[in-house]
C-alpha positions in Angstrom: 118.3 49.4 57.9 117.8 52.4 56.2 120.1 55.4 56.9 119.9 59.1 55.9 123.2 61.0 55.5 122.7 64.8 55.2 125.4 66.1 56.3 126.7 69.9 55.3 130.5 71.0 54.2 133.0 71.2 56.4 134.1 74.6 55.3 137.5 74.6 54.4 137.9 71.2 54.6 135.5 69.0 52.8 132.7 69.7 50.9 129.1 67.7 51.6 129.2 65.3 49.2 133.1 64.1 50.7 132.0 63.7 53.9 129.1 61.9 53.2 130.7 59.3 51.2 133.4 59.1 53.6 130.9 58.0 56.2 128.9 55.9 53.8 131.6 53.8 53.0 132.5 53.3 56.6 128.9 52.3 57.3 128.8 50.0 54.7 132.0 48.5 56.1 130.7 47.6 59.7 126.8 46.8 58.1 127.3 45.9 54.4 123.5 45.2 54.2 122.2 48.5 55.4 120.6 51.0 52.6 122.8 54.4 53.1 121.5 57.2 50.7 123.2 60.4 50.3 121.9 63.6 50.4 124.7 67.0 49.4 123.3 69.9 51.7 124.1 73.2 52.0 122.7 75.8 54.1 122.1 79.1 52.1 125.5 80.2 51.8 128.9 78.4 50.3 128.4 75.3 48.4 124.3 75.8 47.7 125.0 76.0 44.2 127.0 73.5 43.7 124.2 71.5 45.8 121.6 72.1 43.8 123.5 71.6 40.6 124.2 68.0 41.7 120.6 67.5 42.8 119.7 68.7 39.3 122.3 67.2 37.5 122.7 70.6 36.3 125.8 72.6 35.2 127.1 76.1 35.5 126.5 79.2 32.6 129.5 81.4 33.0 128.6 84.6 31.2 129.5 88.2 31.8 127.9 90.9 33.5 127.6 94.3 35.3 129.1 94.2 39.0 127.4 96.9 41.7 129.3 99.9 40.6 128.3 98.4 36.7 131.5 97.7 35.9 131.6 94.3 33.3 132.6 91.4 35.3 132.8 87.4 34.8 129.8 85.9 36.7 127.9 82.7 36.4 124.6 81.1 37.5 122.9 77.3 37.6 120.7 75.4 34.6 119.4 72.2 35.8 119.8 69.4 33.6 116.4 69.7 32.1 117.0 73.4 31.2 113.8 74.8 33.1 115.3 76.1 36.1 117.9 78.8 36.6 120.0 78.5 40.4 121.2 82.0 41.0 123.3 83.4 43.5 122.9 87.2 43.5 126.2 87.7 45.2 127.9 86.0 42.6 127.3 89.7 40.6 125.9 92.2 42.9 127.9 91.1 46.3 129.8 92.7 48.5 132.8 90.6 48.2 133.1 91.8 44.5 134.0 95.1 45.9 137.3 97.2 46.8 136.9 99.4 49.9 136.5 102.5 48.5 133.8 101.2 46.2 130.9 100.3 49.1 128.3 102.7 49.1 124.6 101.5 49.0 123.7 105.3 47.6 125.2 104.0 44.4 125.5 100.3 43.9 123.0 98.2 42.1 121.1 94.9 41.7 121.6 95.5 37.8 123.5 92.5 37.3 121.4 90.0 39.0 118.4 91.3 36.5 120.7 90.8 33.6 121.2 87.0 35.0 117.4 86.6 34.8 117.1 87.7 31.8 119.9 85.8 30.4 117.9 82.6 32.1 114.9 83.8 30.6 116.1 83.4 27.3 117.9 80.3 28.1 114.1 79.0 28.7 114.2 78.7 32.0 111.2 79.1 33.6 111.8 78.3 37.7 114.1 80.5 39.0 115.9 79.9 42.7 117.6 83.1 43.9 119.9 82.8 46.7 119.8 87.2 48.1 122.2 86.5 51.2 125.4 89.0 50.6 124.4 91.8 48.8 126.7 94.8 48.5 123.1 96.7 47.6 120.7 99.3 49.1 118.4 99.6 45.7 115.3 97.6 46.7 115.9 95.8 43.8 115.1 98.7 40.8 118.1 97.7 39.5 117.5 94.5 38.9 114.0 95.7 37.6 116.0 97.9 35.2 117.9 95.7 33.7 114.2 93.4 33.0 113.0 96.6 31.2 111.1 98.8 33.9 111.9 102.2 34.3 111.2 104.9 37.0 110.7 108.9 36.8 110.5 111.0 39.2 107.9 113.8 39.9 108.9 115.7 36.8 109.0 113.0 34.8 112.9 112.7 33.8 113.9 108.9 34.0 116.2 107.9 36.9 119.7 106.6 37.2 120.7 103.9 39.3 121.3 103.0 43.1 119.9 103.3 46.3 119.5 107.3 46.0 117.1 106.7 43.5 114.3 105.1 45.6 113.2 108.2 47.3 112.6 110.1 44.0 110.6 107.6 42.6 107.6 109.3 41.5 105.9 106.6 38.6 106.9 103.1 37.1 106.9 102.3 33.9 106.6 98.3 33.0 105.5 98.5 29.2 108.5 97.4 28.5 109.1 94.4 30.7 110.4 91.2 29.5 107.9 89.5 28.2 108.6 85.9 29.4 108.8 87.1 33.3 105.0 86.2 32.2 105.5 82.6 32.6 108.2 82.9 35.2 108.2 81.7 39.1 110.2 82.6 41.5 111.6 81.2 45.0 113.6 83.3 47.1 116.4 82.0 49.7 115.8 84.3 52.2 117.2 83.9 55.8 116.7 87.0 57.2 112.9 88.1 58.8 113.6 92.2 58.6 110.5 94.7 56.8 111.4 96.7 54.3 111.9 99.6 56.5 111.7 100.8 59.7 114.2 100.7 62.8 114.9 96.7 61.9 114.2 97.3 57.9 117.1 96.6 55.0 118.9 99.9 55.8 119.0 100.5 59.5 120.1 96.7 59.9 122.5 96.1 57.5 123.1 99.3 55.1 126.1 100.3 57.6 128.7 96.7 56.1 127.7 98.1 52.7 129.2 101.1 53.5 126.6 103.4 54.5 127.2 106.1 57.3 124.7 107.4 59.4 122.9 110.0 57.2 123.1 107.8 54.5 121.3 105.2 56.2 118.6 107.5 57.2 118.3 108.9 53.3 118.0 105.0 52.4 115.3 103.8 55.1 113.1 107.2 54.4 113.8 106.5 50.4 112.5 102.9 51.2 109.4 104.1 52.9 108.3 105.9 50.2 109.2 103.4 47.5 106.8 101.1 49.1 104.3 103.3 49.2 104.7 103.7 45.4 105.0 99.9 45.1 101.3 99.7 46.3 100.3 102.0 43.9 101.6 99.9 41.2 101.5 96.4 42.0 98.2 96.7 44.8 100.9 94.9 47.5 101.7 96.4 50.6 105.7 94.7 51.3 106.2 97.5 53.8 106.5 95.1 56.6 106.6 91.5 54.9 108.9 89.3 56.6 112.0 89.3 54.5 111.3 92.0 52.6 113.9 94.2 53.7 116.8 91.1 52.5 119.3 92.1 50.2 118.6 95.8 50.7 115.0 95.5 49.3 115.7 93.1 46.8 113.3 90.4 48.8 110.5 92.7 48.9 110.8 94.0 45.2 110.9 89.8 44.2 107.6 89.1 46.3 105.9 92.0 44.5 107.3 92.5 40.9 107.7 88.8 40.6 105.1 87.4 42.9 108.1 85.3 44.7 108.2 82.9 47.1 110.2 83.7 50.5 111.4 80.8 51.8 114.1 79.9 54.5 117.4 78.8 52.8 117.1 75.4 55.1 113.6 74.9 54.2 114.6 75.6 50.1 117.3 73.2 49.8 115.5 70.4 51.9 113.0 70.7 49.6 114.8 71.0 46.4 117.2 68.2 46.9 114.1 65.9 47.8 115.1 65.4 51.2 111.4 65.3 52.9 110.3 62.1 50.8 113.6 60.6 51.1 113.8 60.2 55.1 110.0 58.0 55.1 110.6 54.7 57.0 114.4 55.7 57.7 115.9 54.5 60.8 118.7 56.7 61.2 119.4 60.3 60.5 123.2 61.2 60.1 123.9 65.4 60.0 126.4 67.6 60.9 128.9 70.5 60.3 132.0 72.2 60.5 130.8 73.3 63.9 127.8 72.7 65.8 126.1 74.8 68.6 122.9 76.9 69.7 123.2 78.5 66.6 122.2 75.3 64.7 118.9 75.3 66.1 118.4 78.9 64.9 117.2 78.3 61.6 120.1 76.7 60.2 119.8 73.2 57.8 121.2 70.9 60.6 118.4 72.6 63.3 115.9 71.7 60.6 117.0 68.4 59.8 116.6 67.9 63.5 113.0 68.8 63.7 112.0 66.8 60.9 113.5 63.8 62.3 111.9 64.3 65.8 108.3 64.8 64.2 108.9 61.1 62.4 110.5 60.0 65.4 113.8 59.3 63.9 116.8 59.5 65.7 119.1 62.3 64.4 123.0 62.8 65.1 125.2 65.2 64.3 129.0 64.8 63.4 130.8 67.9 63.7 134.7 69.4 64.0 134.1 71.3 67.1 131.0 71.0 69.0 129.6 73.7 71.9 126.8 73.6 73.9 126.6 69.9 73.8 123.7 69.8 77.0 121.5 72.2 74.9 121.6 69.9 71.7 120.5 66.8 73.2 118.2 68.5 75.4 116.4 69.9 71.9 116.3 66.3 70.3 119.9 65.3 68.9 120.5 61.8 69.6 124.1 62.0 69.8 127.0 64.4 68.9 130.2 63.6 68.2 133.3 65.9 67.4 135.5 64.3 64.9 138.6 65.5 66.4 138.3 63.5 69.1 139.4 61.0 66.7 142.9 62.6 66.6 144.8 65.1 68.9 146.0 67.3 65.6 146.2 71.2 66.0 143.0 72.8 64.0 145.0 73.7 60.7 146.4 69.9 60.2 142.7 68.7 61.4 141.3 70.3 58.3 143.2 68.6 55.4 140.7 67.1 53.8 142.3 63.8 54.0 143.0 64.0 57.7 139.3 65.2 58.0 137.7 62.1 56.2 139.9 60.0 58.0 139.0 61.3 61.2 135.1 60.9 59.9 135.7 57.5 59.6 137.3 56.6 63.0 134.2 58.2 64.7 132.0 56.6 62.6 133.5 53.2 63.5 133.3 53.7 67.0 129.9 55.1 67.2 127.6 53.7 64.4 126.7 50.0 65.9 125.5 52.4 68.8 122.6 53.2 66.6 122.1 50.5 64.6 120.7 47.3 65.4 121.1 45.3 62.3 123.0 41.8 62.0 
């Protein structure tokens, strides 16, 4: 029996790779002769570089670099182990997180510092770049970042601009003699989870400028800024990202990676299925084994364990989730899931002593024990 564990952290509690071995050893137990493989996950967010860096057998570059109000501040990306592909999480230098109160405002913050990563990565050698754009403190449809790779705008009277998101209405000409020269040889993949245009009433500003600290007027400024941006975009590059789904992530910076960089836009799911070899891993399993620190409707919305879920129905094998705290039960097994089981059911602990991670694994194992021979018919 072949059996596919892919299951995703439990956040706070334990990270993918200790849960799965937690319920790999307690398959092993109860059916020593099965073949378990293990498979980290991650779904776009926390953990997804660490993911990928064990998938790669990569490690981490720690380096410094300019934060959203360009301030100098310790950051780090991904190498694999080969050294041809950078993993980089752009809110690792340009997020919102990284930012006091008084410092979010989307008329001044920049990608800057995710450009300088890139470039660093460039002349690391890398030449595959995975860019995780999910938390952005940023409104600058990505010019920063293009600044910091050696383009440069002017506006109509031909004085070279600053930085920040009230730059992007001015924008009168680009100027990419001076572009890094090994973006030439470059490819780019894009984590992207959100399907917003690049403007418009659901575009980068109106939908999310507001968490970044933008006020009403300011939002406005941004969205008519990114209008015309785009239109100067087409001019340059011959693309129209105006309405490209995902263009509008990260404040811009998705659309300004599909046409600057010719990027791929990908889902993060999708991504990390794909980049930790998932798809030719599951052929002629018998058993899929996901799950989460909580499971509901929402899982089927795009998140890793929804997709797991469809790939296992279209090969017909049976997938079931393990999860802390599971809602809407009916609607789960009505979409596919062969079983779910809540791992507190294992033990009566309040929420805060469930999550040690040793009461966790423990409580992963119980529930394996009592439900694997279920699904497995193996002597």
């Amino acid at each position: 029996m072949k059996i596919i564990l892919a299951i995703d952290s439990f956040k706070g509690s334990l990270t993918s790779l200790e849960a799965e071995q937690a319920v790999a050893e307690t398959i092993i137990q109860h059916f020593p002769k099965s073949i378990v493989s293990l498979i980290p996950i991650a779904d776009g967010g926390e953990g997804t570089l660490s993911v990928l860096l064990h998938t790669s057998r990569g490690s981490y570059r720690h380096l410094q670099a300019h934060n959203p109000c360009m301030e100098i501040t310790p950051t780090y990306y991904g190498i694999s182990a080969d050294k041809q592909t950078a993993y980089i999480e752009m809110a690792a230098i340009s997020g919102l997180p990284l930012l006091k109160e008084h410092q979010k405002n989307p008329m001044k913050t920049t990608t800057f510092g995710t450009g300088e990563l890139i470039k660093d990565a460039l002349e690391k050698g890398c030449t595959h770049f995975i860019i995780g754009i999910g938390g952005s403190a940023t409104n600058d449809a990505g010019t920063g970042m293009l600044q910091a790779l050696g383009y440069r705008f002017y506006d109509k009277a031909g004085k070279e601009l600053g930085t920040g998101g009230e730059i992007i209405g001015k924008i009168a000409r680009i100027e990419s003699s001076n572009r890094h020269p090994l973006l030439a040889n470059a490819h780019f993949t894009v984590a992207c989870d959100v399907q917003n245009p690049f403007h418009g009433p659901q575009g980068a500003a109106h939908v999310f400028a507001r968490q970044k600290g933008a006020n009403n007027e300011m939002m406005q400024q941004l969205d008519e800024g990114m209008k015309a941006f785009a239109q100067v975009i087409q001019q340059h590059t011959g693309k129209d990202i105006s309405q490209l789904p995902g263009s509008g992530a990260a404040g811009g910076l998705g659309g300004c990676l599909a046409a600057f960089m010719n990027a791929d836009l990908k889902s993060g799911a999708e991504l990390l299925l794909q980049a930790t070899g998932f798809y030719d891993c599951i052929a002629n399993a018998n058993l899929i084994i996901t799950g989460e620190g909580k499971i509901d409707k929402q899982s089927l919305m795009g998140k890793i364990t929804g997709k797991i879920l469809e790939e296992g129905k279209q090969r017909g094998i049976p997938v079931i989730a393990l999860t802390g705290l599971a809602e809407d039960i009916d609607l789960l097994k009505k979409a596919g899931f062969a079983g779910i089981h809540p791992i507190t059911e294992a033990g009566f602990q309040p929420l805060k002593e469930a999550m040690k991670p040793a009461i966790a694994k423990r409580n992963l194992k119980i529930t394996v024990s009592k439900i694997i021979s279920n699904y497995l018919n193996c002597d």
